[in-house]
C-alpha positions in Angstrom: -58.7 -40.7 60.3 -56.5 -40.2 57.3 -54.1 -37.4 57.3 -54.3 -34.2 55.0 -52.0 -34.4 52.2 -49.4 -31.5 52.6 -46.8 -30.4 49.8 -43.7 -31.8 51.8 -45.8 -35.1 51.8 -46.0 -35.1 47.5 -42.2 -33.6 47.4 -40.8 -36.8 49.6 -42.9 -39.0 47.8 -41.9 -38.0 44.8 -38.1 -37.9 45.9 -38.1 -41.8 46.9 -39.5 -42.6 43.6 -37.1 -40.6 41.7 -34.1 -41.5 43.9 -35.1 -44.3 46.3 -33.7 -42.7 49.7 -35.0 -39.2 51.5 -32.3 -36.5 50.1 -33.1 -33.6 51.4 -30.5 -31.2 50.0 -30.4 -32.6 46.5 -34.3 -32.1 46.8 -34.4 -28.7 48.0 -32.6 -27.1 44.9 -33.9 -29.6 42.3 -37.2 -30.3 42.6 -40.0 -27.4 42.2 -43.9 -27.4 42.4 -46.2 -24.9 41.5 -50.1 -24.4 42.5 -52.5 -22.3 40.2 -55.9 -21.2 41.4 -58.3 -18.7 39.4 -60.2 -15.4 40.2 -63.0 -13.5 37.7 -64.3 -16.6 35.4 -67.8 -16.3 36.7 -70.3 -14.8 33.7 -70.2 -10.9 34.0 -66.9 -10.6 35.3 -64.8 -7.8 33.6 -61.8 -9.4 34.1 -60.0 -13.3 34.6 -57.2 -13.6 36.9 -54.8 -16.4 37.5 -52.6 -16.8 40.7 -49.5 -18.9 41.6 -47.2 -19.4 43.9 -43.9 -21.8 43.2 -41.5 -23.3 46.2 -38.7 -25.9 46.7 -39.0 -28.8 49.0 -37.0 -27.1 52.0 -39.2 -23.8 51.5 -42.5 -25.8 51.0 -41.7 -27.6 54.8 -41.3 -24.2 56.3 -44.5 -23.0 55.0 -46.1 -25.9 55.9 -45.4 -26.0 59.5 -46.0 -22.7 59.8 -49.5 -22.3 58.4 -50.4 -25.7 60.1 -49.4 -23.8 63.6 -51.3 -20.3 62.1 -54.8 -22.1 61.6 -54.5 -24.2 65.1 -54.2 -20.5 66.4 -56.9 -19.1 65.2 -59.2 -21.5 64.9 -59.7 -22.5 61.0 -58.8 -25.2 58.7 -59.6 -24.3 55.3 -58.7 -20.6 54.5 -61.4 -19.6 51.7 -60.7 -15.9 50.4 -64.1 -15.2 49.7 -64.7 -16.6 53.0 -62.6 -14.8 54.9 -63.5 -11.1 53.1 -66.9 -11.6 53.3 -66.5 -13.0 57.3 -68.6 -16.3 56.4 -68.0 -19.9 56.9 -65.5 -20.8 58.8 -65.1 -17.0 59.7 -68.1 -15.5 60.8 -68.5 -13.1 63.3 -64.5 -12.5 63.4 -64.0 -8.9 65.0 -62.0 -6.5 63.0 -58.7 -6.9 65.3 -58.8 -11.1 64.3 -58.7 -10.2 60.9 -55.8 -7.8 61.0 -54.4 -9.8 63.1 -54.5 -13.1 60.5 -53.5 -10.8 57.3 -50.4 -10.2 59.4 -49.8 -13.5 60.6 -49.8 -14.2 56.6 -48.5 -11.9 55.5 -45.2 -12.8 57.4 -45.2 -16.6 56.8 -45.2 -16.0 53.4 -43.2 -13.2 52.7 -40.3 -15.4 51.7 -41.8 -18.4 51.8 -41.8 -18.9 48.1 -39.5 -18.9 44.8 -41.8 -17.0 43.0 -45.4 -15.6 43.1 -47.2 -14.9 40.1 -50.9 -13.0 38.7 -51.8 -12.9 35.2 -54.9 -10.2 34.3 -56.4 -10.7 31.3 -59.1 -8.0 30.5 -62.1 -9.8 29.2 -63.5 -6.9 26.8 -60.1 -7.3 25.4 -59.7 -10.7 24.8 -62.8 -11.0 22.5 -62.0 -7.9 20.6 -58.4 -8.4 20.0 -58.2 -12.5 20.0 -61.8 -14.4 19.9 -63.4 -12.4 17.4 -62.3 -12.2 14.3 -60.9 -14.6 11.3 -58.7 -16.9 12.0 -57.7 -20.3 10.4 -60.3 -23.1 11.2 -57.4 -25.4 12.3 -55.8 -22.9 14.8 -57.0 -23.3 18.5 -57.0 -20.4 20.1 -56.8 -20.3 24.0 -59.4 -20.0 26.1 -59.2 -17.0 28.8 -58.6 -19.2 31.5 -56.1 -21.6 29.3 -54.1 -17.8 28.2 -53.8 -17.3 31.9 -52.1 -20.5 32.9 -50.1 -20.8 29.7 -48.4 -17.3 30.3 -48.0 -18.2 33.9 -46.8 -21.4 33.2 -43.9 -19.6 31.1 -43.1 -17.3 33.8 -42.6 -20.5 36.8 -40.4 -22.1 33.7 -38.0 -19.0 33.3 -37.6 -18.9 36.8 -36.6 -22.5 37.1 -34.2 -22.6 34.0 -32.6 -19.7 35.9 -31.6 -22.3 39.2 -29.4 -24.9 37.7 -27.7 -26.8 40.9 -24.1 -28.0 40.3 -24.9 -27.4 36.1 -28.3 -29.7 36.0 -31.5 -28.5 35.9 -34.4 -28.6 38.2 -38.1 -30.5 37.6 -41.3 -28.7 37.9 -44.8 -29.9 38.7 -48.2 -27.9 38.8 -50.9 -28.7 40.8 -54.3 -27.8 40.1 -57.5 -27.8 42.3 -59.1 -30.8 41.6 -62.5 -31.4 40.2 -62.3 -27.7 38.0 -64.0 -27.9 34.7 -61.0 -26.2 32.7 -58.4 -29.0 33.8 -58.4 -30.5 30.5 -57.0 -27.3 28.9 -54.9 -26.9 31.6 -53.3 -30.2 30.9 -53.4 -29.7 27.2 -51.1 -26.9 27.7 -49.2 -28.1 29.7 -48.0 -30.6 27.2 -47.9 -28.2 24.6 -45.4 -26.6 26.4 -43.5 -29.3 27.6 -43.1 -30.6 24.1 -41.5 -27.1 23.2 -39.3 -26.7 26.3 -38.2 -30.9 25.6 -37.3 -30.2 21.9 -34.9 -27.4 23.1 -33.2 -29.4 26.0 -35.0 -27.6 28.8 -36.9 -31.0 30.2 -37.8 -29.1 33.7 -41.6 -29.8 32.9 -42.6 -33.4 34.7 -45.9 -33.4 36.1 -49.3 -32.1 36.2 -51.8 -33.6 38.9 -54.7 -32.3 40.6 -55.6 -31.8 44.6 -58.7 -30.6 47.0 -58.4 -27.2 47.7 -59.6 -27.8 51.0 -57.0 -30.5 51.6 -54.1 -28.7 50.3 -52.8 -25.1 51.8 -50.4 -23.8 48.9 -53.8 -23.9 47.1 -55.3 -21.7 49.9 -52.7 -19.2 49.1 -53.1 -19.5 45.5 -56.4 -18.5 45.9 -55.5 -15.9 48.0 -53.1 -14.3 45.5 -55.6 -14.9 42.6 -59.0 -13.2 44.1 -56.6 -10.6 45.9 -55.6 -9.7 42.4 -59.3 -10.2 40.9 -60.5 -7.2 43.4 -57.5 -5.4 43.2 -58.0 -5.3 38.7 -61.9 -5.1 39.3 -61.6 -1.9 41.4 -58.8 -0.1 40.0 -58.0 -1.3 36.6 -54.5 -0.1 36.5 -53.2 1.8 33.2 -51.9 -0.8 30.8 -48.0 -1.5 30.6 -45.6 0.5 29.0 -43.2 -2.7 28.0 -42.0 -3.0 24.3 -43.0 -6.5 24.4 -46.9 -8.0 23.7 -46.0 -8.9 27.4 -45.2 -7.1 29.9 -44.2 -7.8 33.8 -45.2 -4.6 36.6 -45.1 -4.7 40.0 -41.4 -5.0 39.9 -39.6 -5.1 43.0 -43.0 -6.6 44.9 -43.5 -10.1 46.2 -45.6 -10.7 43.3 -45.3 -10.5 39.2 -48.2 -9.2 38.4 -48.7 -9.5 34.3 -50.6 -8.1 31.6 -50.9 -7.4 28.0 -50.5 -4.1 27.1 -52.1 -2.5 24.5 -52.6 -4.4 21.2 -50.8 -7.4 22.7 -53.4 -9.4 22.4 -54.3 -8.5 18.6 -50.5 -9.3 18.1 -50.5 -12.5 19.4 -53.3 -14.0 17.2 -51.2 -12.8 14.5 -48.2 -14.5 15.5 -50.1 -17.9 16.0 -52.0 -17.6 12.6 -47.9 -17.2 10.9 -46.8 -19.9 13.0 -50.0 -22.5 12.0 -49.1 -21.5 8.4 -45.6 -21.4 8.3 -46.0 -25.1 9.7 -48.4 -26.4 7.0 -47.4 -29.3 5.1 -46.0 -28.3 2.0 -48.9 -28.0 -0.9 -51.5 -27.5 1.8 -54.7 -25.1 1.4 -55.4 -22.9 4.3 -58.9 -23.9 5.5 -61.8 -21.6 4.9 
């Protein structure tokens, strides 16, 4: 029977290729992977959430083990949010004192299980007022809601590597996606948009982006568990916009996870800022496109 791939599996892998022996030190601090699932991009949805969550090698083994000896516990193998809220699948016919009992048992495994944890809410309504709509250069590509999501998300996992240089070098970062989604393609697009601008100023932490089963792969369990969390929480209680100074802004401050946003207008600002860039890179003599 083959094995389930786990995230300590990819990590080693990926340290014998890079170095040719097991080092588990020098991988701990240097090497990074991130896994992004997404909440809210069904049609009708007011709102589309993206979730993360971003751990070393040594931090990723911990986890591991310890959500392998969780599900043995209580009986699962694949933890589906949805699932689990709505007591179906693999779930059904739980009684109330299981569940608590599970959101506890996770709640403590990953507490400080990872680097960094990450949500991105975008409000739909605003995001075809204040960016889709509108006129805008035919040559400028504008993001889609799910490709804004990851792209801002992608920024935040990137600060928070360039912020853990080991012995003055700086560490690599992979994403992994679930595998088979339809909006992989502008996933990977901008990825290596954003490589290319983190390369051309020295910061070459971006390495990899590859794809994985959901059910196969737990940090993508808990992706998806920060993403839909999120997706209720902003569907339910759509929280008063942020206050920051920036089109950007980061709440939730001092909780295990960033939860992002634009605030007012941020998203109006953006476009702006895009359509100056895409014309203050036109060739010299070049017509704007009608």
């Amino acid at each position: 029977m083959n094995a389930i791939p786990r995230a300590t599996d990819f990590i080693g892998n990926l340290c014998i290729a890079l170095a040719h022996r097991w080092e588990p030190e020098r991988i701990s601090v240097l090497i990074y992977t991130g896994y992004f699932d997404e909440s809210g991009t069904h049609d009708g949805s007011p709102v589309t959430v993206m979730g993360g969550i971003m751990a070393n090698a040594r931090q990723w083994a911990r986890f591991d083990a310890a959500f392998v000896r969780t599900k043995k516990k209580y009986g699962f193998s694949v933890f589906h949010t949805k699932q689990f809220k709505r007591r179906a699948g693999a779930f059904k016919g739980w009684p109330n004192e299981k569940c608590v009992a599970l959101t506890l048992t996770l709640a403590h495994i990953t507490h400080d299980a990872f680097t960094e944890s990450v949500a991105m809410a975008l409000d739909n309504s605003d995001y075809e007022r204040d960016y889709k709509l509108g006129e805008a250069p035919r040559k400028v590509r504008l993001d889609t809601k799910y490709g804004l999501c990851f792209r801002n998300c992608l920024y935040h996992f990137a600060i928070t590597v360039l912020k853990r240089r080991y012995k003055n070098k700086l560490p690599s970062l992979h994403i992994v996606l679930e595998a088979g989604h339809r909006n992989f393609g502008d996933a990977e697009r901008i990825f290596n948009e954003v490589k290319a601008e983190l390369d051309a100023l020295g910061a070459n932490i971006l390495r990899t982006i590859t794809k994985a089963a959901k059910d196969e792969c737990d940090p993508l369990m808990m992706a998806d568990f920060v993403a839909h969390s999120t997706y209720v929480m902003e569907r339910d209680k759509r929280p008063a916009p942020s206050a920051s100074k920036s089109s950007f802004g980061r709440q939730g401050e001092g909780q295990s996870i960033s939860h992002l946003r634009y605030k007012l207008g941020g998203l109006a600002q953006l476009k702006e800022e895009i359509i100056k860039k895409a014309a203050l890179n036109r060739p010299s003599g070049a017509t704007p496109s009608a």
